[in-house]
C-alpha positions in Angstrom: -57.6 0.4 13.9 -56.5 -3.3 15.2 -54.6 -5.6 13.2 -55.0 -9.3 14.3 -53.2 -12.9 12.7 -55.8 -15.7 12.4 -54.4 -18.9 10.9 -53.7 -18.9 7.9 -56.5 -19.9 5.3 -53.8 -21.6 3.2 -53.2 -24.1 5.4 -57.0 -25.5 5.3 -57.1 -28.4 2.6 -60.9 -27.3 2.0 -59.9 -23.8 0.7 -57.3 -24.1 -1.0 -59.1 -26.9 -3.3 -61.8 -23.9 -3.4 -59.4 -21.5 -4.1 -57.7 -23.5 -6.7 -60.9 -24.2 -9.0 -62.1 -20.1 -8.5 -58.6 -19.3 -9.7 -59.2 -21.5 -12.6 -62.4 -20.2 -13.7 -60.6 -17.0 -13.5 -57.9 -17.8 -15.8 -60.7 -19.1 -18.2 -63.0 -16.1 -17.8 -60.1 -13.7 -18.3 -58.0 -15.6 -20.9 -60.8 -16.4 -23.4 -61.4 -12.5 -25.1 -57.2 -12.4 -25.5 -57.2 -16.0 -27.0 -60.2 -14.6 -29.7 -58.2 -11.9 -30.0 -55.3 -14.0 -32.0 -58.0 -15.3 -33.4 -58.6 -12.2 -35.1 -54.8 -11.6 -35.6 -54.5 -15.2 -37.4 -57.6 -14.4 -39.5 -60.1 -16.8 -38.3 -62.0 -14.3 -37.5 -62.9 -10.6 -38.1 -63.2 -7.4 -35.7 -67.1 -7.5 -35.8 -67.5 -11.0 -35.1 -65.2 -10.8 -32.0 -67.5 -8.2 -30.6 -70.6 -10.1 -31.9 -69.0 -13.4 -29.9 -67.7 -11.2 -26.9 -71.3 -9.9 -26.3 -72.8 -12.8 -26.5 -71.3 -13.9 -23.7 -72.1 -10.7 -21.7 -75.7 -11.6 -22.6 -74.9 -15.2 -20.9 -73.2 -13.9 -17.9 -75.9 -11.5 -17.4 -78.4 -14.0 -17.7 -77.0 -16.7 -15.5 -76.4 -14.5 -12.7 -79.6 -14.1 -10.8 -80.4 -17.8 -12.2 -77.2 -19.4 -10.6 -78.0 -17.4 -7.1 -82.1 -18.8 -7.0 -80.2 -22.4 -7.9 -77.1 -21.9 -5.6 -79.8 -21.2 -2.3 -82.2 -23.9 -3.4 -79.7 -26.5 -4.0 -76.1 -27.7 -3.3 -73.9 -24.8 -3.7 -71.2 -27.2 -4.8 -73.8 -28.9 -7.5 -73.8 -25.4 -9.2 -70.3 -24.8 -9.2 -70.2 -28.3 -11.2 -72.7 -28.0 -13.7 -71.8 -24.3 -14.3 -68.0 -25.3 -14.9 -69.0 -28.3 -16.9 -71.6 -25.9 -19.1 -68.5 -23.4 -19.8 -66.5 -26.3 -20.7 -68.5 -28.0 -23.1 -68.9 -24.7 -24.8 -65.2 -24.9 -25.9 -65.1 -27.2 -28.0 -68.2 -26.3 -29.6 -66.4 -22.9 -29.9 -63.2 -24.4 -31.6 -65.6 -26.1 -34.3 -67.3 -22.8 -35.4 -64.1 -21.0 -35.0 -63.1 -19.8 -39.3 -66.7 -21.6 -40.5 -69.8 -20.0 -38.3 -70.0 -16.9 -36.2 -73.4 -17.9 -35.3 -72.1 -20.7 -33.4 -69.2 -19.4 -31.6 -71.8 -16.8 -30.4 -74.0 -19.4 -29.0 -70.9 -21.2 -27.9 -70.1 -17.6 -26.0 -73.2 -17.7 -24.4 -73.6 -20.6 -23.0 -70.1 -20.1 -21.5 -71.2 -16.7 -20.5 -73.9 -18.4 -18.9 -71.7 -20.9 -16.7 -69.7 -18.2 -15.6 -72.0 -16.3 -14.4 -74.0 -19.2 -12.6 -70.9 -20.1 -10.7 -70.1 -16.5 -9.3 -72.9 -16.4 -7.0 -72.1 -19.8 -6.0 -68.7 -19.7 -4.8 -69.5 -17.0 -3.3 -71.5 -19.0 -1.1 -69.4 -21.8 -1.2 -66.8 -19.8 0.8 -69.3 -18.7 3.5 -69.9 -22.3 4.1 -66.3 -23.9 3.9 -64.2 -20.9 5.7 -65.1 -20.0 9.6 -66.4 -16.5 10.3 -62.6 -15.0 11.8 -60.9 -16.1 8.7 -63.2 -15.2 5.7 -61.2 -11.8 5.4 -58.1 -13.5 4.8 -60.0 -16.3 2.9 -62.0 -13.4 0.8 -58.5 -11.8 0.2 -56.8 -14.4 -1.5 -59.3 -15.2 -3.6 -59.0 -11.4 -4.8 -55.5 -12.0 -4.9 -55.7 -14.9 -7.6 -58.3 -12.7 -9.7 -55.7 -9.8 -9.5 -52.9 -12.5 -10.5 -55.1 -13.7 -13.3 -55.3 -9.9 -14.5 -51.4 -9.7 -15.0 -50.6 -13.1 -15.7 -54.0 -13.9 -18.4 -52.9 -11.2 -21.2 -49.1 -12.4 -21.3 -49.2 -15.7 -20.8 -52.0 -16.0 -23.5 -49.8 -14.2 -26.1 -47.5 -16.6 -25.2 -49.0 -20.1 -25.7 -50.2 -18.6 -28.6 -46.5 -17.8 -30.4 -46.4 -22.1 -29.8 -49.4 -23.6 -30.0 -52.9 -22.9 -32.1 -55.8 -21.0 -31.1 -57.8 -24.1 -31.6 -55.6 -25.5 -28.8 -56.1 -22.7 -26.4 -59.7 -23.2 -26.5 -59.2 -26.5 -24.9 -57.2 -25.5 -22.7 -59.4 -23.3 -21.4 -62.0 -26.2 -21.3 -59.7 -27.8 -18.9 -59.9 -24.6 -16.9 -63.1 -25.0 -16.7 -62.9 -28.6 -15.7 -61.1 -28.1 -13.1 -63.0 -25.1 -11.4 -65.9 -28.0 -11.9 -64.0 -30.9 -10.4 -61.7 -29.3 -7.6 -63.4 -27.4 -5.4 -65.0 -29.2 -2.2 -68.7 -29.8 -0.9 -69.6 -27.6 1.7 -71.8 -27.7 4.9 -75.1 -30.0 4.3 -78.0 -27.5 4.2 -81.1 -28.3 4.8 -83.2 -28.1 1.4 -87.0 -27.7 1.4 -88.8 -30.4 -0.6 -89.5 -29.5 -4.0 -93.4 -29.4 -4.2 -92.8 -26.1 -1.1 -90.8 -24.7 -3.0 -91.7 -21.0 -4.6 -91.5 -20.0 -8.3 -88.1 -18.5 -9.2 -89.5 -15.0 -9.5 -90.7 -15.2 -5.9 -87.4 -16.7 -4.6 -85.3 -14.1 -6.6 -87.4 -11.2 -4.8 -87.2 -12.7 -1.6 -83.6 -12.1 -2.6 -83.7 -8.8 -3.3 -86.6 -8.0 0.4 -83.1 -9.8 2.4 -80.9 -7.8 0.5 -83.1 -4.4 1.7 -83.0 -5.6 5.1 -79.3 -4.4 5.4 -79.0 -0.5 4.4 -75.4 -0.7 4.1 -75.7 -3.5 1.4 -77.9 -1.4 -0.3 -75.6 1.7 -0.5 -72.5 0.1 -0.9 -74.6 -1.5 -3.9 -75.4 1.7 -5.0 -72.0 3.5 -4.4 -70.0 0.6 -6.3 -72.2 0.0 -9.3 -72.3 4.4 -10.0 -68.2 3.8 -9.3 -67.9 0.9 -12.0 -70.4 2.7 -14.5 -68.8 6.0 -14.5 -65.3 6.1 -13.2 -64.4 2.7 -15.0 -66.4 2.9 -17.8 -65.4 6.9 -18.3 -61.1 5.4 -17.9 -61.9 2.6 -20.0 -62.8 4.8 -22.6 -61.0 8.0 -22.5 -57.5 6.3 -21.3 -56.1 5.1 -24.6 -56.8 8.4 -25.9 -55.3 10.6 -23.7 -52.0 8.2 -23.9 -52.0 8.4 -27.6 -53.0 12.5 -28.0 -51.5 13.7 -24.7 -48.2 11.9 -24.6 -48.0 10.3 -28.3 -47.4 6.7 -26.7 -49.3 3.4 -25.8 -46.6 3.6 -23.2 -49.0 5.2 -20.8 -51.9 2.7 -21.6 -50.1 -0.2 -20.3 -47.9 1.2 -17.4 -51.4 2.7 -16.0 -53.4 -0.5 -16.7 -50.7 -2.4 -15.2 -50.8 0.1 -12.5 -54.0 -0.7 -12.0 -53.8 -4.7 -11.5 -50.5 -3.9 -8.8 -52.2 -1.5 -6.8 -55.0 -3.8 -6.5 -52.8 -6.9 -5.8 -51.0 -4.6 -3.0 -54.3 -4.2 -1.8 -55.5 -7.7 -1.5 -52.2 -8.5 0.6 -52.9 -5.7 2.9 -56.2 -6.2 3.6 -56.0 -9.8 4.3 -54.8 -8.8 8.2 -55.8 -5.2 8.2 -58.9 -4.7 10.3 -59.9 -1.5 10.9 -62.0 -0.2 13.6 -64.6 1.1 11.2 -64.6 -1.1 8.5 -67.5 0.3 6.6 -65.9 3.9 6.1 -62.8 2.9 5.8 -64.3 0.9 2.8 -66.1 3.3 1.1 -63.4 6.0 1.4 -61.0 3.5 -0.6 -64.0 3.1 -3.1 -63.4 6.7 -3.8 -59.8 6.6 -4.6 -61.2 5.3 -7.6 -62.1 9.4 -8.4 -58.3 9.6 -8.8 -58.1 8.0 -12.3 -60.4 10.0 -14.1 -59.2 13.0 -12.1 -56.0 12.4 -13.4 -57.1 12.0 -16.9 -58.8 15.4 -16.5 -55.3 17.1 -15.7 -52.7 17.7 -17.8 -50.2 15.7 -15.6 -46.9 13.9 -15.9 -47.7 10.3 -16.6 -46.2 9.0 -14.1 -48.7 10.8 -12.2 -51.5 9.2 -14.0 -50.1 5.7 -13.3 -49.7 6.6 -9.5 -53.4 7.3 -9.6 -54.1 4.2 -10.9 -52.4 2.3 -8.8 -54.6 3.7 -6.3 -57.4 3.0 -8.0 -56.7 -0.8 -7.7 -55.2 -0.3 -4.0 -58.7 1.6 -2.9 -61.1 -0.9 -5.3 -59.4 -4.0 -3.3 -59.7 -2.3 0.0 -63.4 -1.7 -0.3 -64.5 -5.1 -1.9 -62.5 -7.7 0.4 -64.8 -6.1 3.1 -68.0 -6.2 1.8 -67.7 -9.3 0.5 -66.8 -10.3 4.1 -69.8 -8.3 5.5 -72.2 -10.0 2.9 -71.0 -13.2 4.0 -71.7 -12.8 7.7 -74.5 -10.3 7.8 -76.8 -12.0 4.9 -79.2 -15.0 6.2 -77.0 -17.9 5.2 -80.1 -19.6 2.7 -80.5 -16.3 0.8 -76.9 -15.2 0.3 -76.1 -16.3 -3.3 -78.9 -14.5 -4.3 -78.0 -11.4 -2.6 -74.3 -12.0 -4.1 -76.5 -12.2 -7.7 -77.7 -8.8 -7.1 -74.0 -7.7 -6.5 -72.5 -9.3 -9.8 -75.5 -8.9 -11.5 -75.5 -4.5 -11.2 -71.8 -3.9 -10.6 -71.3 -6.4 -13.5 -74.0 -5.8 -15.7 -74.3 -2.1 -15.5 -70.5 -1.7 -16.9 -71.0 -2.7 -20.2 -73.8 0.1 -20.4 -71.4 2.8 -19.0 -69.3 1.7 -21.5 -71.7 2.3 -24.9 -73.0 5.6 -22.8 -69.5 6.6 -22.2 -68.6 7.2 -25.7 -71.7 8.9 -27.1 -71.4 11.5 -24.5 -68.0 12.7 -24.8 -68.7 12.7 -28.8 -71.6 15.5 -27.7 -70.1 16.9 -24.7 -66.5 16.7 -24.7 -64.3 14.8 -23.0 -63.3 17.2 -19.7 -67.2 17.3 -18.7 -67.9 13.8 -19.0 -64.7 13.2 -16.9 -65.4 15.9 -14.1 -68.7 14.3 -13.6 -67.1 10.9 -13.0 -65.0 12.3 -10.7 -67.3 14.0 -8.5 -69.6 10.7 -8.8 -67.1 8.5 -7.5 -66.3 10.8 -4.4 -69.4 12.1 -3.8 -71.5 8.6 -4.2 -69.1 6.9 -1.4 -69.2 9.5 0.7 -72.6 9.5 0.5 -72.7 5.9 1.5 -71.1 6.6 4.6 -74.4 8.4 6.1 -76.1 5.4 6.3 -76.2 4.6 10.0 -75.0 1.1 9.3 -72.9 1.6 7.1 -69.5 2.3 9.7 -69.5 -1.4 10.5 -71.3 -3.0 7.8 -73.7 -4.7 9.8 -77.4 -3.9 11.2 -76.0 -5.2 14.9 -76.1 -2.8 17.6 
């Protein structure tokens, strides 16, 4: 392995202004269920409609995705990032009218955020491939991870408490302002060249030309594969199974919150080391920290001491950071530079979009099965699946380069 020190990403006015609105749209994204949350706790509104509303905007995200990466690669990256953030915004309010009178409407609302999130994903995505320089987008793709990781601990608490001081009717425009400023802050990127419009293909054609770049790169495809059987299994099977061994096992929520918590450290430990940590072969090295994810539902499986649960959460989030800083780097410098937010759609839109299925598959079958075989299957898929990964010839490096 080699460890090497480019300048510091930080330093560059560009990025940080990038950094700055993706860390807002992260705070919005990840503040919004908890704020609908006291929602429900205040009474203006009930259990089902929160999951009515909170779908909804799964629907929009899911939606938006592959949309915001055809628009993202036919147009100005930064345009997308505007209009997505200023769709999401406008949502708010809209929100804050139907919150207590119209469930309907706050689901729409939900959507259309949804909808802007998931547009702008792809984008800045992109956005960073074309405002960072090739030796520093590890460090660049690193602390973005960092401020999603920060947003994870930080969202839940500080949400719970604005809200002991100010309304949930508030909060919702705050995070409109979010929203604004992931539209507003961020800088324009490289000029592109953009085919006139009558040339241009349908977006079904310009999607699948998409998904034909993405299949051009074999590792893409099987770290595709190997993270999105990861996040539908191991997560979804955790996700699911967690809160009840805390409560059954050990009679305390205590374990819920030191191993979730857990979680968002290890992976925050993990975004500062790999920001200079450059192994020889990055690929492998990635994929065997994707596995460490097999540690948290292996530890669920055992009858451990807790604090062996939380430690193999922790490196859960060490491994998940360790494996994504990477290939979002390789995706970035291996993908032809007019086709990568599409590719990026693909990523979000499977490793995203397939974890809300685990979840509703999750539950059924450990109701029929039981929850120690639904768990040891997890755990072999996310070692084996990895593992797995690593036999595709280009996978070591992550690239198709000799």
């Amino acid at each position: 392995m080699s460890v090497v020190t480019p300048p510091s990403v930080l330093r560059d006015g560009a990025f940080v202004r990038l950094w700055t609105g993706a860390t807002g749209s992260g705070l919005a994204t990840w503040a919004l269920p908890f704020i609908l949350g006291l929602a429900v706790l205040h009474g203006d509104l009930d259990p089902v409609g929160l999951g009515v509303v909170l779908a909804a905007r799964t629907v929009g995200f899911l939606a938006a995705v592959p949309v915001g990466g055809v628009l993202a690669d036919r147009h100005s990256r930064r345009g997308v990032v505007l209009w997505s953030g200023l769709v999401a915004a406008v949502a708010m309010p809209v929100m804050v009218f139907g919150l207590g009178r119209s469930v309907a409407l706050m689901a729409i609302a939900a959507a259309v955020a949804g909808a802007g999130q998931g547009a702008c994903r792809p984008a800045f995505q992109a956005l960073t491939a074309e405002i960072v320089d090739g030796d520093r987008r590890q460090q660049a793709n690193a602390a973005m991870s960092l401020a999603v990781r920060v947003t994870t601990l930080v969202a839940p608490g500080l949400t719970t408490l604005l809200g002991a001081f100010v309304s949930v009717h508030a909060l919702l425009f705050g995070v409109a302002v979010l929203w604004l400023t992931a539209a507003f802050v961020p800088p324009q990127g490289k000029a592109r060249p953009v085919d006139d419009v009558p040339a241009r293909a349908g977006f079904f054609t310009e999607f699948v030309e998409g998904v034909r770049e993405a299949r051009r790169h074999p590792w893409f495809v099987a770290g595709l594969v190997a993270l999105t059987c990861v996040v539908a299994t191991g997560y979804s099977a955790t996700g699911v199974v967690l809160p009840m061994v805390s409560r059954d096992r050990y009679g305390t929520e205590v374990v819920l919150a030191a191993a979730t918590t857990g979680y968002a450290v290890g992976a925050l430990i993990g975004a500062l080391l790999i920001s200079r940590w450059r192994p020889a072969a990055q690929g492998w090295a990635a994929f065997a920290s994707l596995a460490c994810y097999g540690f948290a539902p292996l530890s669920l499986l055992l009858p451990v001491h807790p604090a062996m649960i939380v430690a193999a959460y922790v490196i859960a989030g060490l491994g998940i950071e360790l494996f994504n800083v990477p290939w979002f780097t390789a995706t970035q410098r291996e993908v032809a530079p007019d086709k990568l937010a599409r590719v990026s759609s693909l990523d979000f839109l499977l490793s995203y979009g397939l974890a809300p299925a685990g979840l509703a598959l999750i539950a059924p079958a450990i109701q029929e099965f039981g929850a120690t075989p639904v768990l040891a299957v997890c755990t072999v898929i996310c070692f084996a699946v990895p593992a797995a990964a690593c036999l595709v010839p280009s996978a070591r490096g992550l690239t198709t380069k000799p």
